[in-house]
N, C-alpha and C positions, 0 to 999 in steps of 0.2 A: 504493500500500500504506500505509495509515495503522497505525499503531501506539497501544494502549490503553495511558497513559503509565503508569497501577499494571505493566503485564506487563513492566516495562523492569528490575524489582527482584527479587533475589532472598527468597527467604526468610530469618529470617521478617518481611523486610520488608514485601513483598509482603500477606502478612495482617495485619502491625498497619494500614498504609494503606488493607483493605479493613475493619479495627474503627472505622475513623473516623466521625464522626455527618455524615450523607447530607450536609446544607447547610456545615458545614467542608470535607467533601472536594470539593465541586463549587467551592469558590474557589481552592483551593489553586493557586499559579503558581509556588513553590519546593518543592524538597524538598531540602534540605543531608543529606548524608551525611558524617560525619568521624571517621576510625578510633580508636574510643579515646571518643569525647565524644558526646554526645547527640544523637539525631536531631532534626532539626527543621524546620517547615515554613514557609514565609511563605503568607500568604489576605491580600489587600489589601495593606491597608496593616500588617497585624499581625504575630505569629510566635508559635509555639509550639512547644513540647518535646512529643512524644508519647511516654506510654508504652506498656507489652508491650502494652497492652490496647487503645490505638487513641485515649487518651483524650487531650486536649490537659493542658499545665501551663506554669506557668511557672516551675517548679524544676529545675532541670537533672539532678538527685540523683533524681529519681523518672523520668525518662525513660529509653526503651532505648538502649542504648549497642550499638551495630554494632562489633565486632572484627574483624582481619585475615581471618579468614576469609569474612569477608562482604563486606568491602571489596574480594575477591580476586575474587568470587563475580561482583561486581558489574562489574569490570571485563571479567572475563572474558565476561561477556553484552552488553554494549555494543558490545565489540570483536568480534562473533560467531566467537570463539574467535580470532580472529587481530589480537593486539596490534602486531604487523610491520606489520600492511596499515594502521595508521594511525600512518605516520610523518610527514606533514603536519601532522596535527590534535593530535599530541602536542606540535609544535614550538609550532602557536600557542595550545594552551593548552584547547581545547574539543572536541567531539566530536557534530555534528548528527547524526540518525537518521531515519527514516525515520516523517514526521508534523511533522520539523517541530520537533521538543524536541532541546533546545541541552543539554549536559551540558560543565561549566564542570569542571576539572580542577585539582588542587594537586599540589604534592610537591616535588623535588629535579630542581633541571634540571641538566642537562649543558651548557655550553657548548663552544664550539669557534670561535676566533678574536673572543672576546669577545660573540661571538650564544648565543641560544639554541639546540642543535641539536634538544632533545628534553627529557623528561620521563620520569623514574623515580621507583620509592617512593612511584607517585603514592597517595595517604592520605585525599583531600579530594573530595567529588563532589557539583557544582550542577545539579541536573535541572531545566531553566526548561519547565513545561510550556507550550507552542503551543497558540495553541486556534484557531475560527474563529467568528467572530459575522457573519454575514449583517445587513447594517441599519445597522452600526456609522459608518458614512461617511455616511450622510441626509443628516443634520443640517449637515454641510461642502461635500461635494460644489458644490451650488448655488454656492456663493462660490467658488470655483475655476475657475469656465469663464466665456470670454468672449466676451457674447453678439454681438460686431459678427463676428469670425471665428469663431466656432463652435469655438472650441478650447478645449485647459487652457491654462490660466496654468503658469507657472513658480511652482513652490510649493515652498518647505522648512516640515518640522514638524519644530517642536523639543521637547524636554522629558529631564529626567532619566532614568535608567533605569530600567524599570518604568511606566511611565505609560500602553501601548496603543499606541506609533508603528508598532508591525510589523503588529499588528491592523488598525489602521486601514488600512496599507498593502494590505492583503492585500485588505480590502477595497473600496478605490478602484478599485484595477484589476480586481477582480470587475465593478464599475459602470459603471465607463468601458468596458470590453471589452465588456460585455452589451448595454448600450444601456437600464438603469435607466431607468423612466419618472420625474422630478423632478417632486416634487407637494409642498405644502404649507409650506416653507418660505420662497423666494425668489419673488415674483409673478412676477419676470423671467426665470426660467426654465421657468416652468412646462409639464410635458408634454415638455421635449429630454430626445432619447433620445442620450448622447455617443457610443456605437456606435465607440471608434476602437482603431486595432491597437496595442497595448500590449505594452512591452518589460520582461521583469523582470529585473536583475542582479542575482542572489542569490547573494552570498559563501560565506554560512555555510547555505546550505538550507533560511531560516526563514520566507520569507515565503512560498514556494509549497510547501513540506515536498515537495520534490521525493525521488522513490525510483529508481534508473537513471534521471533524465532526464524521469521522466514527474509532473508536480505532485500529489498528494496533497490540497490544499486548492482549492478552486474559486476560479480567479482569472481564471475570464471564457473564452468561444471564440477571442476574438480574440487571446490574450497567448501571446508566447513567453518564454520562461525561460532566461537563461543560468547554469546551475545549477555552484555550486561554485567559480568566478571569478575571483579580484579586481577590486573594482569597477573602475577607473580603465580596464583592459585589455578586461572585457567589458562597459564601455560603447563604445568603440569598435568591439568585434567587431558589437555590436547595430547601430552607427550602419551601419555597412558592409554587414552582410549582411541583415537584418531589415526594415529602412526602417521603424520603431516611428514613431508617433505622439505617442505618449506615453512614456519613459522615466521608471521607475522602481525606487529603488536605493534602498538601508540603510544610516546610518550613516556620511556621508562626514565628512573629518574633514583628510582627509592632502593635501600640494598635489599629487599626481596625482589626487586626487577632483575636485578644484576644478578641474585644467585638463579633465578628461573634461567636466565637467558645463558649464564654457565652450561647448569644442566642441560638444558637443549643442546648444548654446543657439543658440550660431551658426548650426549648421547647418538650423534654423527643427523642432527638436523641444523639444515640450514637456516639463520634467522634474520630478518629485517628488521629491523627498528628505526622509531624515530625519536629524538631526544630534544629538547629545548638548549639553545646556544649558538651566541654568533661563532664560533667557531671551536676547532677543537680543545686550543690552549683549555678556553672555559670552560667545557666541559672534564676535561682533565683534575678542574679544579674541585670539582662536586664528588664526593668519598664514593659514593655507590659506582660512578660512572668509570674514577681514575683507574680501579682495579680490571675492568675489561680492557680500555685502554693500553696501561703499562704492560697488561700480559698480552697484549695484540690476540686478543680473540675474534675481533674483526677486523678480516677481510680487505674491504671496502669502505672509504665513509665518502660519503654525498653531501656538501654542503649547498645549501640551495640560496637563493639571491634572488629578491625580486627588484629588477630594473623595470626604466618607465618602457622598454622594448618589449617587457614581459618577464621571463625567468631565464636567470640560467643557474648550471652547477659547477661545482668543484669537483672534482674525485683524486680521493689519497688512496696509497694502498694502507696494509696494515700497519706499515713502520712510518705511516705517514708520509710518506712520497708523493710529490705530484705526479698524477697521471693523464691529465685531461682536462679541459675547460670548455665549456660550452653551453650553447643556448638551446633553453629546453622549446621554446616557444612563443611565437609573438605576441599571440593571444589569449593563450593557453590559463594565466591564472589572472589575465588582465579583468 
């Protein structure tokens, strides 16, 4: 069940985001909601204030301003009338749906023993829309596989928030699962078709926008989904019951990310990852991360970059070596 991310707003948000002009609203990847203050959208690399009329600004004072009741409107559609049934997703802050679109959450938390237990008053709402681009991985793919065993490499892609890592992921394992004919990039690959069974651990439901279980976005015949998760736990559950090929997961960061993604490694599965950081030094610097790092368990890393051309990537090998530079796309995550 995919979801059109304008039907996710109530009115009259809904119709200023359907006055937007055709080519703004097709880049749109944010949409901040904040009770009291101005709407506004992020398109690239940019942001805007919209007002009543659909019109971009950058005056805050001319933009529409969404009030409680719309804020109420808005939660209450997200939560499909039932705010109870999302007492996980209150705790950590966000709220995936059906498609795939991540709605990032503010307000007054409630603790209980010095944790989070939950979220009230929430006031503040990030709609990250999901998209899918078919094609997005070409350009990488080839550098990933290795041609003496016919497999992936152990690969982490890194980059800041916003830069296409979930994109891209989404569509690797479309490729790898499919059996993608490889043409034009790499001579050394030319014509492998990767064809292998692929694992997805999806935490937060964004890379396969899973809906009850069943994926939303095409991410290949051969891949299974461990939908809704924690990595570290349903990388193991994959290792155990699925026998994947390929292991692939979002965002690891914590040291049960890093001892799951060991295990796999040990265990002679290949794994993707993607990890938050402008670059590796930085990620080097984070406890959980340095120990894959320093002992080069991976492969591959993929640094991704978004220019006003579009994207491109880095690729080091495992002892960090440059190996490649190039543009993923002109339009690709524009």
């Amino acid at each position: 069940m995919m979801v059109n991310w304008k039907d996710l707003f109530p009115e009259p948000i809904r119709t200023i985001l359907g006055r937007m002009p055709p080519a703004l609203l097709d880049k749109v990847e944010e949409v901040r909601i904040r009770e009291g203050r101005p709407l506004e959208i992020n398109a690239g690399d940019t942001y805007h204030f919209l007002t009543p009329q659909g019109s971009p600004t950058s005056k805050p004072d001319e933009a529409y301003i969404p009030l409680k009741e719309v804020t109420h409107r808005l939660l209450d559609l997200i939560s499909n009338h039932s705010l109870y049934t999302l007492e996980e997703e209150l705790r950590k802050g966000f709220i995936t749906i059906p498609g795939g679109h991540r709605i990032g959450l503010a307000g007054r938390t409630v603790l209980s023993g010095g944790r989070v237990e939950y979220l009230r008053d929430i006031n503040g709402f990030n709609v990250r829309v999901a998209r899918e681009i078919h094609g997005v991985a070409d350009r990488i793919l080839p550098y990933l596989l290795d041609m003496k065993s016919g497999q992936v490499m152990h690969t982490l892609i890194l980059s800041p928030p916003q830069q296409g890592k979930t994109t891209l992921l989404r569509d690797l394992a479309r490729q790898i699962s499919s059996g993608t004919k490889l043409t034009g990039v790499n001579e050394l690959v030319q014509g492998i078709r990767p064809r292998l069974k692929v694992g997805i651990v999806d935490e937060r439901s964004e890379i396969a926008g899973s809906y009850k279980g069943v994926p939303g976005f095409d991410v290949g015949p051969r891949t299974d989904v461990m939908d809704g998760c924690p990595k570290a736990e349903g990388m193991m559950m994959m290792l155990r019951s699925m026998s994947p090929d390929v292991l692939i997961v979002d965002e690891i960061g914590r040291p049960e990310d890093a001892e799951a993604v060991m295990e796999a490694l040990h265990a002679g599965v290949s794994v993707i990852a993607t990890a938050h950081g402008r670059d590796l030094a930085e990620l080097s610097s984070r406890p959980a991360l340095r120990t894959l790092i320093v002992e080069q368990m991976f492969q591959r890393y993929v640094q991704l970059q978004r220019t006003s051309r579009g994207m491109t990537f880095r690729l080091a090998d495992g002892k960090m070596r440059g190996l490649q530079q190039a543009e993923v796309g002109g339009e690709a995550f524009g």
